[in-house]
C-alpha positions as CSV (number, residue, x, y, z in Angstrom):
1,X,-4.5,4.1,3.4
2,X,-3.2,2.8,6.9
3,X,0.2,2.4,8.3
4,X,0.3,-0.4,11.5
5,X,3.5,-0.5,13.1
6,X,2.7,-3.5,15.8
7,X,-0.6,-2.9,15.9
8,X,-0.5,1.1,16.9
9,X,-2.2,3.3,13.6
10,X,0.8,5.7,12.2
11,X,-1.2,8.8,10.9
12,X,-0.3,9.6,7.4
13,X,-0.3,13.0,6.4
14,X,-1.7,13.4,2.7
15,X,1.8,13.5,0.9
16,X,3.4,10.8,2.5
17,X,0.1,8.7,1.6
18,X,0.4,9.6,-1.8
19,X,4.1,8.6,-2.1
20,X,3.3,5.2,-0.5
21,X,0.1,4.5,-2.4
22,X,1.7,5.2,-5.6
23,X,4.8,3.0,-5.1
24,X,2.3,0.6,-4.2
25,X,0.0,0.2,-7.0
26,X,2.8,0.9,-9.4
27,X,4.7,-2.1,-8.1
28,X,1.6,-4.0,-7.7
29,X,0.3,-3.2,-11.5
30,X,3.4,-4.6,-13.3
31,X,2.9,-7.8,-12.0
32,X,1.8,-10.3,-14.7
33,X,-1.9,-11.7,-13.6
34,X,-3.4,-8.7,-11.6
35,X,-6.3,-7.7,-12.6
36,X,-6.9,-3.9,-13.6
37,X,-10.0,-3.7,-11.5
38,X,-8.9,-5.2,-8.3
39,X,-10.2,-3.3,-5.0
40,X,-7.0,-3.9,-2.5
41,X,-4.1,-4.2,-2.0
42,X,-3.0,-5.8,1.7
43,X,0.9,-5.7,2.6
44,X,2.7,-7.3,5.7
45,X,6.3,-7.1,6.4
46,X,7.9,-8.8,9.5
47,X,11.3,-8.7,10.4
């Protein structure tokens, strides 16, 4: 996992990855035509 805030890398340490990742993919998974075996999962927010 990677964390860009305007373009600068945010280090993730391994708990706060896990918290992200699994809100993530557990969003991402109850969506209706998403496929179990996709690879990645690409997010951009602007404000």
């Amino acid at each position: 996992m990677k964390l860009m805030v305007d373009g600068v890398e945010i280090p993730l340490n391994d708990f706060v990855e896990r918290i992200l990742a699994g809100m993530v993919v557990g969003g991402v998974n109850t969506l209706k035509g998403i496929k179990e075996d996709w690879k990645k999962i690409e997010i951009e927010v602007t404000k």
